[in-house]
C-alpha positions in Angstrom: 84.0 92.8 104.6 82.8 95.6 106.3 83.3 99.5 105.4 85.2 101.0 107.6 84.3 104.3 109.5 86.4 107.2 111.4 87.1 105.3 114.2 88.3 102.4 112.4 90.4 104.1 109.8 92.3 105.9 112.9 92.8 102.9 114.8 94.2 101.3 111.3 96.3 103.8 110.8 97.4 104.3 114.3 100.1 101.6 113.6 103.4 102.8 112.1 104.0 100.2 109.8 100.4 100.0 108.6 100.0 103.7 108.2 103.0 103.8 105.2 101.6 100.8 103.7 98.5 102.5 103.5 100.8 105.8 102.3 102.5 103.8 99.4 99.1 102.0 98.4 97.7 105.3 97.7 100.9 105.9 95.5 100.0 102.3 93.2 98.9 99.0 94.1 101.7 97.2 95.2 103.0 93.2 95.7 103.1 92.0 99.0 107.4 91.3 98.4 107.3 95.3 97.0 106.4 96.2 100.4 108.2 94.0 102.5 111.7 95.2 100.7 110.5 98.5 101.3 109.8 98.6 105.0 112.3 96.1 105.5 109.5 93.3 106.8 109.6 90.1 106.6 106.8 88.3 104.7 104.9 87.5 107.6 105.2 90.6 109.4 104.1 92.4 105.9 101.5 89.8 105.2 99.8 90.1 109.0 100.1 94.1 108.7 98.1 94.0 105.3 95.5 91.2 106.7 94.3 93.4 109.4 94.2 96.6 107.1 92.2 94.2 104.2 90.0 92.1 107.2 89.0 95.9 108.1 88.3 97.7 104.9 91.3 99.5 103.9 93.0 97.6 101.3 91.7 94.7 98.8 94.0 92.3 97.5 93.6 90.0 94.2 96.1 87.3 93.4 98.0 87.2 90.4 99.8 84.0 89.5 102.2 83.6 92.4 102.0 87.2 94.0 99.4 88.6 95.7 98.5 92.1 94.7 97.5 95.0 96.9 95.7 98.0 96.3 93.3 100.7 98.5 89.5 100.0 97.9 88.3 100.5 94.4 85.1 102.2 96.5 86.2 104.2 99.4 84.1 105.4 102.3 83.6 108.9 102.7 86.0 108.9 105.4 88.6 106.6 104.3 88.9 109.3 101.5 89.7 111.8 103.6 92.5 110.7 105.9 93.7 108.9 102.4 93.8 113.0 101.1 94.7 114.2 105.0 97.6 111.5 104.7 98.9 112.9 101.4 99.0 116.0 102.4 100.6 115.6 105.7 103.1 113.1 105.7 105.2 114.6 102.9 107.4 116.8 105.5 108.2 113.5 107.3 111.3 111.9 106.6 110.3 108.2 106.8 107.5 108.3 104.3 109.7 110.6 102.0 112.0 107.6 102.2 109.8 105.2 101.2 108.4 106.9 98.3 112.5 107.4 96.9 112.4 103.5 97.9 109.0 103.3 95.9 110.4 105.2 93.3 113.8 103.3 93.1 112.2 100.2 92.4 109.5 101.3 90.1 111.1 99.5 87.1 110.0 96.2 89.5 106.7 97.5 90.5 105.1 98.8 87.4 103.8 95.6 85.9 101.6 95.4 89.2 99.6 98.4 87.9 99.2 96.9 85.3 97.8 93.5 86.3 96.0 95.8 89.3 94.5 98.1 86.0 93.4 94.8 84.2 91.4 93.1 86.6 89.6 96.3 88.0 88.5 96.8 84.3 87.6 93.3 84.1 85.2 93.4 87.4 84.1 96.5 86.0 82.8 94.8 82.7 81.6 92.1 84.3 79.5 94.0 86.4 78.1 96.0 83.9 77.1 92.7 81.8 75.3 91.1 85.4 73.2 94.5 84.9 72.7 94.2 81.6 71.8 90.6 81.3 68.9 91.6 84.2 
């Protein structure tokens, strides 16, 4: 996978669709189905929309039983980071993303065991790096 830089973040997030995934990624890692219901997608149009994003650099995904999980890069290029804080910053005053975070927000109750599992296996890549290192 390669890291992407400025050019390729913009022409990521050039894409309507992509660019509020990306927006309610940075809120929590999400479930593929969490963001189809939100943007009103269907599974393949969600599922090719996060493929580019993830082939490119701007999302990882980890699969968890039957649902695939999705979540912005654990390690973020310098300038992912800052159209990830431009982003927050900006599209606040704009009603569609404001909708989709009362959407996000609405189904919260459904979404929050994904942090969870999203939580659990970071921490568990985490210690299993640290015992490669150690082992060394």
């Amino acid at each position: 996978m390669q890291r992407p830089q400025l050019i390729e973040v913009y022409n990521c997030l050039c894409d309507e669709k992509r660019l509020r995934i990306v927006h309610l990624l940075a809120q929590s890692p999400l479930c593929v189905c969490h963001l189809q219901d939100i943007l009103g997608l269907t599974q393949v149009a969600a599922s090719k929309r996060l493929a580019y994003l993830r082939q490119r650099g701007l999302v990882e995904s980890r699969r968890h039983e039957q649902w695939m999980i999705y979540s912005l890069p654990a390690k973020r290029t310098r300038e992912l980071d800052w159209q990830l804080r431009c982003l927050q910053d900006c599209l606040t005053t704009h009603p569609v993303f404001g909708d989709d975070l009362r959407k996000l927000k609405d189904r919260q109750s459904d979404c929050c065991w994904v942090a969870g599992v999203a939580g659990a296996a970071l921490t568990a890549s985490v210690r299993s790096s640290k015992s490669k290192l150690t082992s060394r």
